[in-house]
C-alpha positions as CSV (number, residue, x, y, z in Angstrom):
1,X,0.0,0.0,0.0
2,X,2.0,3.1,-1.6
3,X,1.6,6.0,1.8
4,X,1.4,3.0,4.4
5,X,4.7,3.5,6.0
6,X,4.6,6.6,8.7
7,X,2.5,7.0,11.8
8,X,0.8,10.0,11.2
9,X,-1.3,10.8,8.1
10,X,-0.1,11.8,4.9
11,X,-3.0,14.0,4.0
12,X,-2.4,15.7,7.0
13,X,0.9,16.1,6.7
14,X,0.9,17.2,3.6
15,X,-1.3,20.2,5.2
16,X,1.9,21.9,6.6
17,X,3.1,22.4,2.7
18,X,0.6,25.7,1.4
19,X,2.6,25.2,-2.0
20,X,0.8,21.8,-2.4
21,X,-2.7,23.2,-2.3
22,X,-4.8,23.8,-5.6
23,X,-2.0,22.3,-7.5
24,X,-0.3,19.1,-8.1
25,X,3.8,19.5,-7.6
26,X,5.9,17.1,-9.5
27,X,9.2,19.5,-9.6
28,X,10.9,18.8,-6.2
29,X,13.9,18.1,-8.0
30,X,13.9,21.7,-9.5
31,X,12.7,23.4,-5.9
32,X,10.9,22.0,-2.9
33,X,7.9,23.1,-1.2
34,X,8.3,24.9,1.9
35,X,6.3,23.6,4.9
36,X,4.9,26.8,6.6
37,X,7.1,26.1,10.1
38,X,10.0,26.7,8.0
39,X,8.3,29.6,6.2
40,X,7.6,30.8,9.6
41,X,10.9,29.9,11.5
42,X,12.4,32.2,8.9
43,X,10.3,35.2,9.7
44,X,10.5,34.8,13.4
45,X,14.4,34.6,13.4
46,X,14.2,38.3,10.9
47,X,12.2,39.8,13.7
48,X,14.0,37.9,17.0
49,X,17.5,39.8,15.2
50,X,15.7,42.9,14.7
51,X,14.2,42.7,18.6
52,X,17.4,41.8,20.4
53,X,19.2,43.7,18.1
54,X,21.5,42.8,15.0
55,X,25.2,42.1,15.6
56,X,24.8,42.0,19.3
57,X,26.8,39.6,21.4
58,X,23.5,38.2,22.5
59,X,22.7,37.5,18.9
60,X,25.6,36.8,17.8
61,X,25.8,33.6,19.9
62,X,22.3,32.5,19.4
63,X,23.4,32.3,15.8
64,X,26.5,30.5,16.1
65,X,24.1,27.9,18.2
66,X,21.4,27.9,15.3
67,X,24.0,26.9,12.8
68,X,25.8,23.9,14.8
69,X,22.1,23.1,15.3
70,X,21.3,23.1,11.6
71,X,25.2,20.9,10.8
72,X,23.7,18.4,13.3
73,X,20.4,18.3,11.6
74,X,22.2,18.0,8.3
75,X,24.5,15.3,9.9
76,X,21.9,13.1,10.8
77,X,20.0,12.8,7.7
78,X,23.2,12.4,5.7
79,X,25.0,9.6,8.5
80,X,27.5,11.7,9.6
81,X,29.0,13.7,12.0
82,X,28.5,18.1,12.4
83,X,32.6,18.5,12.2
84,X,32.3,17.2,8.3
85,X,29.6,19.5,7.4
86,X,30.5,22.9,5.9
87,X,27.6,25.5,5.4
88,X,27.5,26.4,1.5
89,X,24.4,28.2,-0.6
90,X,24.1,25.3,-3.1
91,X,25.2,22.4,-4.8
92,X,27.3,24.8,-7.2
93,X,29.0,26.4,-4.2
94,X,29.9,22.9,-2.6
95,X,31.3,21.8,-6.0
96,X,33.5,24.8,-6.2
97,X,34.8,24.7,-2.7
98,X,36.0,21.1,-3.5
99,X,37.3,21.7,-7.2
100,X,39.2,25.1,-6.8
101,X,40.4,23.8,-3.5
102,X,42.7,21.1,-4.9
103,X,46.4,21.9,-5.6
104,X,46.0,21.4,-9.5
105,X,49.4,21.1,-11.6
106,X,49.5,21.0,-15.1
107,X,49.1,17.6,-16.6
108,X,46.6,16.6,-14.1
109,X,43.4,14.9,-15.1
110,X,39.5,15.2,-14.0
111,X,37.6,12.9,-15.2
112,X,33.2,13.9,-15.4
113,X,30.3,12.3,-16.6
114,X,28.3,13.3,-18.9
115,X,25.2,13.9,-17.2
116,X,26.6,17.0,-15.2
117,X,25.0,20.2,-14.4
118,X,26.0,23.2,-16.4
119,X,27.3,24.7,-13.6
120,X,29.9,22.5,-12.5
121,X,30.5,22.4,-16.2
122,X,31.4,25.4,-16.6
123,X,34.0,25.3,-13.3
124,X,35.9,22.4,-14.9
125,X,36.3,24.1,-18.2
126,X,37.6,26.8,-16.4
127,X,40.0,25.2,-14.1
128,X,41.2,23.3,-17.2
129,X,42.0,26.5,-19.0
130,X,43.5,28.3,-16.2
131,X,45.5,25.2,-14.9
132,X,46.0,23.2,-18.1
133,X,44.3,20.6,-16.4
134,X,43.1,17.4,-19.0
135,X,39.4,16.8,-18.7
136,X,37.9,13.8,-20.1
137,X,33.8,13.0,-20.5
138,X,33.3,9.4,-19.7
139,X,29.7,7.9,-21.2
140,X,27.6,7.5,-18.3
141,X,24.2,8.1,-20.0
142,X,25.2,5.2,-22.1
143,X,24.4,3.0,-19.3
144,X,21.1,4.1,-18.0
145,X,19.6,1.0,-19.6
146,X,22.5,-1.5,-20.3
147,X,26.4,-1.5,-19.3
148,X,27.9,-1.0,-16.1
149,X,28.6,2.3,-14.6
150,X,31.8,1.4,-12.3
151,X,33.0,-0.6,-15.2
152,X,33.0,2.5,-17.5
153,X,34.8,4.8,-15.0
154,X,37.5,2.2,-14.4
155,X,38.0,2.2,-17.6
156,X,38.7,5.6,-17.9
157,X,41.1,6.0,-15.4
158,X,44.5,7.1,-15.8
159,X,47.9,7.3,-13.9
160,X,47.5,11.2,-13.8
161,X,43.9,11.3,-12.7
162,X,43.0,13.2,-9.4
163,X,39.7,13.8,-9.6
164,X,36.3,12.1,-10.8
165,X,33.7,14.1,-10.8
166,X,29.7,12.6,-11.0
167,X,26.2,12.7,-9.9
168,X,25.0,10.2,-7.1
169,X,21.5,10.4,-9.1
170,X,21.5,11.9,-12.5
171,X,19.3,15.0,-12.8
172,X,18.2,14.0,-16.5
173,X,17.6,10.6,-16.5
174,X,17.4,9.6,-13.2
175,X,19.8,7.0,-12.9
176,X,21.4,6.2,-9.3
177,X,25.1,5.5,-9.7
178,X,26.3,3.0,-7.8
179,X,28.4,5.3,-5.5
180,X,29.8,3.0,-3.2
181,X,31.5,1.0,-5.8
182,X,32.7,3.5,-7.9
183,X,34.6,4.8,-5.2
184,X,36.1,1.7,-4.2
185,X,37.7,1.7,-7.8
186,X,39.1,5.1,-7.6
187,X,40.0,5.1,-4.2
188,X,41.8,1.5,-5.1
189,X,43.5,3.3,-8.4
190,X,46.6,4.7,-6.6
191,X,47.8,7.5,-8.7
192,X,51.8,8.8,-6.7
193,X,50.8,6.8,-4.3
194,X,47.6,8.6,-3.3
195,X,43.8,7.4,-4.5
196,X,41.7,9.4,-6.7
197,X,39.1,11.6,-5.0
198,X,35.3,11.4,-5.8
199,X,33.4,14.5,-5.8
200,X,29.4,13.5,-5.9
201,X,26.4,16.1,-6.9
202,X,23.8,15.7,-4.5
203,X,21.3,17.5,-5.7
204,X,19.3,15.1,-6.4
205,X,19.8,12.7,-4.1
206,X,20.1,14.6,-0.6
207,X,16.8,14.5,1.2
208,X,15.7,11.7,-1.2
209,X,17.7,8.8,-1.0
210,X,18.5,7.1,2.7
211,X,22.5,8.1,3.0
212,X,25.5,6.9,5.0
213,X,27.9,9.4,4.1
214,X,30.7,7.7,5.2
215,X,30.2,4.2,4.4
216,X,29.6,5.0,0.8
217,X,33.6,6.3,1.1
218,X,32.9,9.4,-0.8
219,X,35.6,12.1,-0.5
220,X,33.3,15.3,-1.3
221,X,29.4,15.3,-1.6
222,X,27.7,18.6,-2.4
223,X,24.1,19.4,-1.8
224,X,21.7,22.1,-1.4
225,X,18.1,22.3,1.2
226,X,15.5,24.0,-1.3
227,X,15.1,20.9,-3.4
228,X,14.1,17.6,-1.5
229,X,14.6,18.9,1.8
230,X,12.3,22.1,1.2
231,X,14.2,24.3,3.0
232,X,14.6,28.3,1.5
233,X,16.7,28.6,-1.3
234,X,20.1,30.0,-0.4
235,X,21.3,27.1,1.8
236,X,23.1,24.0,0.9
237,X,26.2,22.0,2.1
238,X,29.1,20.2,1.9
239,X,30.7,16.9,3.4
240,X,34.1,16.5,2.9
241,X,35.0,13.0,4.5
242,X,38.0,12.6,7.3
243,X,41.0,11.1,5.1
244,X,40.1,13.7,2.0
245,X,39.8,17.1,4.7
246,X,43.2,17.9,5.4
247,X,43.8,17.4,0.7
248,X,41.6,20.2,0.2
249,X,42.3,24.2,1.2
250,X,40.1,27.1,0.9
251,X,39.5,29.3,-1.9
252,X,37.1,31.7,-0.7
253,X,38.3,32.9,2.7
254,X,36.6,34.6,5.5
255,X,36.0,35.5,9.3
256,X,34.0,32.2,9.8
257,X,36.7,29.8,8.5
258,X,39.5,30.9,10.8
259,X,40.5,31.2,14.4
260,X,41.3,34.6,15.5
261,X,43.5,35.4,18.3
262,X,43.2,38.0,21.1
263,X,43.6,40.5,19.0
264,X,41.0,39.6,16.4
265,X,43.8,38.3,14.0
266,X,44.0,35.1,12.0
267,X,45.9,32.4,13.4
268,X,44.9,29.1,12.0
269,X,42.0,27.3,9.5
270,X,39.5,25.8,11.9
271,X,40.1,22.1,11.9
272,X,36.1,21.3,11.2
273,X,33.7,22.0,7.9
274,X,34.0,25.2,9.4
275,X,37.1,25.9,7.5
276,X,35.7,26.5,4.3
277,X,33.1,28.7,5.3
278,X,33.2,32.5,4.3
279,X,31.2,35.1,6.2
280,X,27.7,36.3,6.8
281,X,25.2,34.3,5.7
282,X,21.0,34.2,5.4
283,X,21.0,32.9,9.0
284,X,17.3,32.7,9.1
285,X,17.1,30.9,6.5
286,X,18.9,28.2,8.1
287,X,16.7,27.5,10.4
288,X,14.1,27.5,7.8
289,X,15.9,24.7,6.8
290,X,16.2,23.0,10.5
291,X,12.5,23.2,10.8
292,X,11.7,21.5,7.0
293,X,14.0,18.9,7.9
294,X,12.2,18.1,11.5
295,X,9.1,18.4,9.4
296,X,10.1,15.6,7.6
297,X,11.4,13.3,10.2
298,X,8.0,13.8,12.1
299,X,7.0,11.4,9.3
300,X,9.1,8.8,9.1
301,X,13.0,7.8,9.0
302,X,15.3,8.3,6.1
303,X,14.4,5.0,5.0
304,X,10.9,4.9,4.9
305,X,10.7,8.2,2.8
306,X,13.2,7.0,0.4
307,X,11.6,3.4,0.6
308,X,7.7,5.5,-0.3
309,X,9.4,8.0,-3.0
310,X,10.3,4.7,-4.9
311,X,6.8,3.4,-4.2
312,X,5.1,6.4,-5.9
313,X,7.9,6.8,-9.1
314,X,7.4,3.1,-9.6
315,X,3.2,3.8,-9.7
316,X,3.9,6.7,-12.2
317,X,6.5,5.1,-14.2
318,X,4.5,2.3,-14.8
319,X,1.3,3.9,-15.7
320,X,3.0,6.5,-18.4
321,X,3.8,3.0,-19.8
322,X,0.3,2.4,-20.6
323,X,0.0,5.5,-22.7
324,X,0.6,5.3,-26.1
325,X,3.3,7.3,-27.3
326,X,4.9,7.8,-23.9
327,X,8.2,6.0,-23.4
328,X,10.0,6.3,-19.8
329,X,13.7,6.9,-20.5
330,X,14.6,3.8,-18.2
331,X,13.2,0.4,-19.0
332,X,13.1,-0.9,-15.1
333,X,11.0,0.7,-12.5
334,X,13.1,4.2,-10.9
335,X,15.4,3.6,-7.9
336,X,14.4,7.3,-6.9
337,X,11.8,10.1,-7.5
338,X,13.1,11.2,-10.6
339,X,10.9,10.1,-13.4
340,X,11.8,11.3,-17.3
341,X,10.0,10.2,-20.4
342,X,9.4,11.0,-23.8
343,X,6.6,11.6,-26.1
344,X,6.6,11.3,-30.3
345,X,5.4,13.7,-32.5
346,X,4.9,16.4,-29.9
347,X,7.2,19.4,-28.5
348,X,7.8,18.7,-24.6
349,X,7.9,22.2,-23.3
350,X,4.3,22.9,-25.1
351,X,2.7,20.0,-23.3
352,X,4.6,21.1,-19.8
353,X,2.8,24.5,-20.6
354,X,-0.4,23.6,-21.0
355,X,-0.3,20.8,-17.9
356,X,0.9,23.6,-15.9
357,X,-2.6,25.5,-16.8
358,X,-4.2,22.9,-15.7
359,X,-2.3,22.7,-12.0
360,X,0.1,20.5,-12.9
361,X,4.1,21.1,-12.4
362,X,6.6,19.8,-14.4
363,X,9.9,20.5,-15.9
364,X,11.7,19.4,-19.2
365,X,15.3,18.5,-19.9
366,X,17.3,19.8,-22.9
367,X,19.7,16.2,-22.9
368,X,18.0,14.0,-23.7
369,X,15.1,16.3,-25.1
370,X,12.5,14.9,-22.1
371,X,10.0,15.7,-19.8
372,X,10.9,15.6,-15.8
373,X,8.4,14.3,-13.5
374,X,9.5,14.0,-9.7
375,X,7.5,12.7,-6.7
376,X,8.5,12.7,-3.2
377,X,7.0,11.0,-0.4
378,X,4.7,13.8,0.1
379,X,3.2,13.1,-3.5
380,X,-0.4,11.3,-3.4
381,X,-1.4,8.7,-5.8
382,X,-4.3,10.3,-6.7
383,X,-2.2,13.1,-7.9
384,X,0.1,10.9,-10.5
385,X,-3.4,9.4,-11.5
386,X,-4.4,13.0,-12.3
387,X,-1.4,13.6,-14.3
388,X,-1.4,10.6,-16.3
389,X,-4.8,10.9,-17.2
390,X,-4.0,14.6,-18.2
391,X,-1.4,14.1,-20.3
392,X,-3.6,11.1,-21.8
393,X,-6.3,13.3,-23.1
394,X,-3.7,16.0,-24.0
395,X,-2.6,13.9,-26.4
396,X,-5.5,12.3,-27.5
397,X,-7.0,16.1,-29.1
């Protein structure tokens, strides 16, 4: 029975989310829905600032506490410890904390997928041009269907590789890469003595999938809180694990990454995720993020979301099967919420528009030309069999 796992009522839960009212939301993997304690946590912490008053010692310290708060929230959804969290924006800011941050030489190799996000794109090529660092694109989409992920990226390992860079679950096609064992491989190919690092974009999988941080081995994992953890945009993270901290320095420096002395001076990087953050930040935001997150565990565990969100992707992948002229881009039931298909003979962004009229919320992907569908564990059955029955008659006129 898809919905059957939590203790309290999903209807009722879902009652905390005004962004799911009058509409049915199928673009959590674009931007979350805030519930309205995080909405309100947000507005409370602006006027508790203004009241005490901004930059005073009092306040000052309640917002140190707030953000180890929000780390340990983080921590525990992500099975991990506070000290390997840093506070980021989002995804992109993770991945560029952990890609500038290496000691790049000329000759070196980083080695991406090619089912990345434009914007960590747009970092390597830059980093390759301004270190004359050698990227190579290894055919991951390829293997949505048939082949073996960890088998390609072994194979396109090299003696001068440092870094691999790749998606825990692919924004496009929704494919979950095998992290675990793909870092075995890497970590096993020794390159001067020292194993390749792994840098993973979370985006998609933080807040959806059930995670143990560091017994999947991964060096760097970037995520951000406004997609599947509905938190405010402007918040993210970043775990760096124990044996890959002390590889990686800081680019952007500030106040909050150091340890000052007496005399307000810098003496030393902080010897936590601490280090790589900067300076002020949208402090109530964060704990508009805390509160989403304790939103969700009031649910159920890690587990049991993950365990519903596959639930409900399976139900809607299965029953765009049954129209005609629909194909799902994978040919096996999702392993997460992301569900993309196709459609002959008909432009994808004209159909999202005119579902959208009619309530429902979608996205399309430029590669492979698709439509996005994603449903989290706060998505009701009713609602996919809305939306295939929509699309249905849209196509049948």
């Amino acid at each position: 029975m898809i919905n059957s796992l939590a203790k309290i009522d999903l209807k009722k839960h879902r009652e905390q989310f005004p962004g799911l009212k009058n509409k049915s939301y199928f673009n959590f993997g674009g931007q979350g829905t805030m519930p309205q304690a995080a909405i309100e946590a947000i507005l409370e912490t602006h006027q508790y600032i203004q009241e005490v008053g901004p930059f005073s010692g009092k306040i000052n310290a309640w917002l140190i506490q707030r953000s180890t708060w929000l780390r340990e929230s983080l921590a525990e959804e992500l099975g991990t410890t506070a000290a390997t969290i840093t506070l980021t924006e989002n995804v992109t800011a993770g991945c560029n904390i952990a890609l500038w941050g290496i000691d790049w030489q000329p000759g070196d190799r980083l080695l991406m997928t090619d089912c990345e996000h434009p914007g960590v794109i747009a970092t390597v090529e830059e980093i390759a041009r301004r270190f004359q660092v050698e990227v190579a694109i290894c055919p991951i989409l390829d293997t949505l269907n048939r082949g073996n992920a960890t088998e390609v990226i072994e194979q396109y390992l090299t003696a001068n590789t440092r870094l691999v860079v790749l998606s825990h679950l692919l924004w496009n096609t929704g494919q979950v890469l095998p992290l675990k064992e793909i870092v075995e491989v890497c970590h096993n190919y020794q390159t001067n003595n020292k194993p390749i690092r792994v840098l993973a974009d979370a985006a998609q999988s933080a807040g959806s999938l059930a995670l143990n941080l560091p017994e999947s081995g991964v060096d760097y994992y970037a995520f951000t809180g406004h997609k599947w953890f509905c938190g405010a945009a402007g918040v993210g993270g970043l775990y760096i694990s124990e044996a890959a901290f002390d590889s990686l320095q800081p680019t952007f420096i500030g106040w909050r990454g150091v340890k000052l002395d007496s005399q307000g001076q810098p003496q030393a990087w902080k010897s936590d995720g601490q280090k790589f953050e900067v300076a002020t930040s949208a402090y109530p935001e964060y704990e508009g993020l805390r509160s989403a997150i304790a939103v969700h565990q009031a649910w159920g565990t890690t587990q049991q979301r993950y365990q519903t969100i596959c639930e409900l992707s399976q139900y809607l992948w299965s029953s765009l099967q049954q129209i005609d002229r629909v194909e799902c881009l994978k040919d096996t039931a999702p392993e997460a919420g992301l569900v993309s298909f196709q459609i002959a003979d008909i432009k994808h962004q004209q159909l999202v528009e005119t579902l959208e009229k009619q309530g429902f919320f979608l996205r399309t992907i430029a590669k492979p030309d698709c439509i996005r569908a994603c449903v989290h564990y706060l998505t009701l059955p009713e609602e996919i069999e809305r939306l295939v029955e929509a699309i249905s008659n849209s196509l049948s006129h």
